[in-house]
C-alpha positions as CSV (number, residue, x, y, z in Angstrom):
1,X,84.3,109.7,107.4
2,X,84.3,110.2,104.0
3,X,80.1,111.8,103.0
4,X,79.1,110.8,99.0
5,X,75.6,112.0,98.1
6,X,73.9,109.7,95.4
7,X,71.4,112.3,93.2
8,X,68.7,110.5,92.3
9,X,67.9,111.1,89.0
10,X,64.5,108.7,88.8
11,X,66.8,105.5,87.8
12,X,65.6,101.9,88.7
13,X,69.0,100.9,90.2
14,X,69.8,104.2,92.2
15,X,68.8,102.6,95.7
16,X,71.7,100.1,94.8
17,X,74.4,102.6,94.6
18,X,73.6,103.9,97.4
19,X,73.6,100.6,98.7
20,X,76.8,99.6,97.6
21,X,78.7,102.9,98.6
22,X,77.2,102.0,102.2
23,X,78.4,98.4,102.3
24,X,81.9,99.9,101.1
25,X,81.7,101.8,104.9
26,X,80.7,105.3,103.3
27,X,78.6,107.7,104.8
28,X,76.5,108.2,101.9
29,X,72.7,109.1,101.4
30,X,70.4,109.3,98.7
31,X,69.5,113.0,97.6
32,X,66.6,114.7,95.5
33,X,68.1,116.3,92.4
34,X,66.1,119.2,93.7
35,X,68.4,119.9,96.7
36,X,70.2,122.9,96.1
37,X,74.1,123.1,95.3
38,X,74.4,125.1,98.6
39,X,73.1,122.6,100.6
40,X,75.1,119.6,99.0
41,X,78.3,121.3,99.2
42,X,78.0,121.9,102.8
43,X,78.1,118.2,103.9
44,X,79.3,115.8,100.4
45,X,83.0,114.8,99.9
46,X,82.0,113.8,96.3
47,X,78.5,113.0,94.2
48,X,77.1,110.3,92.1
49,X,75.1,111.6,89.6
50,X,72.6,108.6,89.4
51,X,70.7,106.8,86.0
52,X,67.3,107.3,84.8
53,X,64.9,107.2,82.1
54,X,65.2,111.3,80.7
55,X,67.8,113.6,80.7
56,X,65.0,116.7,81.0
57,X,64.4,114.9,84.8
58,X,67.8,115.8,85.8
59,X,66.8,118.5,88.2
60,X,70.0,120.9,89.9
61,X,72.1,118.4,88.4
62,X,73.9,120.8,85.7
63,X,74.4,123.3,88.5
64,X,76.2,120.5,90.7
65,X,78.8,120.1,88.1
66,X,80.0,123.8,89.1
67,X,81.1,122.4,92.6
68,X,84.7,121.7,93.1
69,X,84.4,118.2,94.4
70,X,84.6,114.4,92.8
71,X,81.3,113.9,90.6
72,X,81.0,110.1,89.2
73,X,77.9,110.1,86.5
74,X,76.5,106.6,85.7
75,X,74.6,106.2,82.3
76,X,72.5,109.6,82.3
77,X,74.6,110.8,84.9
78,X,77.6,110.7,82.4
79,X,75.2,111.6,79.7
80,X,74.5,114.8,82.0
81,X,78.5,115.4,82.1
82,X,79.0,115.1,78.1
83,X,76.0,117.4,77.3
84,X,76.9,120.5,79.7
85,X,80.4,120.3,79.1
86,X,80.5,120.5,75.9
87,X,80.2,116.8,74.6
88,X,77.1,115.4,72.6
89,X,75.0,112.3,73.8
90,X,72.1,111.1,71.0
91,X,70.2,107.3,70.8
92,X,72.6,104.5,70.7
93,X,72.5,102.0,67.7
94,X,72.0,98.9,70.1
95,X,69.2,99.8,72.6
96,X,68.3,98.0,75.6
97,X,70.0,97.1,78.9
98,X,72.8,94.0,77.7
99,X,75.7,92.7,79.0
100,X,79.3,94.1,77.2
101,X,82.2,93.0,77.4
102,X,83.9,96.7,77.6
103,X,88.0,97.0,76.9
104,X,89.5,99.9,79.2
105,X,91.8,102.2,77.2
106,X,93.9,103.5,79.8
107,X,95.2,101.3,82.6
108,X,96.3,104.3,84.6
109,X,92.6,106.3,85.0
110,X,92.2,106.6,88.7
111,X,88.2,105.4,88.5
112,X,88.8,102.4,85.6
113,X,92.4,102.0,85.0
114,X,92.5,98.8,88.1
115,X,89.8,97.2,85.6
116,X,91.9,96.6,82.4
117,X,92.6,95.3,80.0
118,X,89.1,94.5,80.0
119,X,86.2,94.0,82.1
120,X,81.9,92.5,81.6
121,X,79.2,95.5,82.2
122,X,75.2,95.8,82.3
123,X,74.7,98.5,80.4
124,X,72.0,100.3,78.5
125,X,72.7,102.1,75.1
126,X,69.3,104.0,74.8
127,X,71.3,107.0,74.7
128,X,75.2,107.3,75.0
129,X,77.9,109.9,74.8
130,X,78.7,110.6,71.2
131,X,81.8,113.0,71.8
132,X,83.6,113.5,75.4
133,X,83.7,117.2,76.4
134,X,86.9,119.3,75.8
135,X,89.1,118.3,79.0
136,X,87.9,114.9,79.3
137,X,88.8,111.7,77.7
138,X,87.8,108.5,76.5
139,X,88.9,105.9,78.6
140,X,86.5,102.6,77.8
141,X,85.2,101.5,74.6
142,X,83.0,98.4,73.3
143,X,82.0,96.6,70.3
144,X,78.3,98.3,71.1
145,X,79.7,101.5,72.3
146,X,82.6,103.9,71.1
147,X,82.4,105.8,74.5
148,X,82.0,103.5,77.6
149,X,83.6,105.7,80.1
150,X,85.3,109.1,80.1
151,X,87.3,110.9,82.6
152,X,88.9,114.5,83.5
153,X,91.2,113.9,86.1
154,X,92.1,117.8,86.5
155,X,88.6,119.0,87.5
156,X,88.0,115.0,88.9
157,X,84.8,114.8,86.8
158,X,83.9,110.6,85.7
159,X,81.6,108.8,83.8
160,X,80.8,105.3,83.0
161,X,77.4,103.9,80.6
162,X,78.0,100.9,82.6
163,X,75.8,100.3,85.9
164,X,79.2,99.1,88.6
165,X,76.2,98.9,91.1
166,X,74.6,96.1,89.7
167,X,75.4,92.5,90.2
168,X,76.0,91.7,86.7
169,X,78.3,93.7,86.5
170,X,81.7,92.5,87.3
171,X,83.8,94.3,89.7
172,X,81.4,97.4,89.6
173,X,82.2,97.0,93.5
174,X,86.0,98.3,92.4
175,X,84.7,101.3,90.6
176,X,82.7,102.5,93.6
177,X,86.5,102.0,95.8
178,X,87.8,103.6,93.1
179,X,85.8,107.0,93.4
180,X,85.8,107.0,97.2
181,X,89.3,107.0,97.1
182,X,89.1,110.2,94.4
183,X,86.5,111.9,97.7
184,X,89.3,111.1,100.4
């Protein structure tokens, strides 16, 4: 069975993704972003690199992004993936947690592309990813938001600013199927 570990970076919605990968039949628990790469390598299939409120809270969260298996960051987790890869995250011009109507930019992304040509996200805009790494690319955009989601297939790295785990957010159920079928 396929084992996803959910890092908990502090976030107010983490307990959901965990939830959510669960009710999609993964084997999947919540983990301290204090737990050592060794020890996360040994039993996860792929990570979620969770939201929450400061990117200086992330824990062993940069050294995780050195292991060679599926990492999905949601909001500060794909804030975490821009800014030690190479990319630049700074405050967003809108804010607060809104819903966005986000247009996917490439239909054939293996963690968005089954979403296009457009789909409605909760998402906060606090902070947001200002320039995708070198590797990755931009693969959602918005009207509030140049860089919704960004990808690197070859080293199977994914980020969304979106929340998929929340119910106001439509199909975030897909996403999650999505990456599970990236940590088969």
């Amino acid at each position: 069975m396929t084992h996803i570990a959910v890092i908990d970076n502090h976030g107010q919605f983490t307990h959901l993704e965990q939830r959510a990968l669960r009710d999609l039949g993964v084997d999947v628990e919540l983990v301290d972003n204090t737990t050592s790469p060794e020890q996360l390598i040994q039993t996860a299939d792929g990570l979620v690199l969770s939201g929450g409120p400061d990117i200086d809270q992330v824990g062993n969260c940069p050294k995780y992004l050195e292991l060679d298996i599926p990492i999905l960051g949601i909001c500060l987790g794909m804030q975490l993936l821009a800014s030690e890869l190479g990319g630049s995250v700074a405050a967003g011009d809108y804010g607060g947690y809104a819903d966005v109507d986000v247009e996917i930019l490439d239909d054939t992304d293996p963690l968005i592309g089954s979403l296009a040509p457009e789909t409605r996200v909760w998402a906060s805009h606090a902070d947001e990813v200002k320039s995708v790494p070198e590797g990755f690319k931009r693969t959602a955009t918005s009207d509030v938001c140049r860089i919704e989601a960004m990808s690197n297939r070859d080293q199977e790295r994914y980020g969304v600013q979106w929340h998929p785990e929340v119910a106001h957010t439509e199909r975030g159920e897909e996403v999650f199927k999505n990456f599970i079928a990236r940590c088969q």
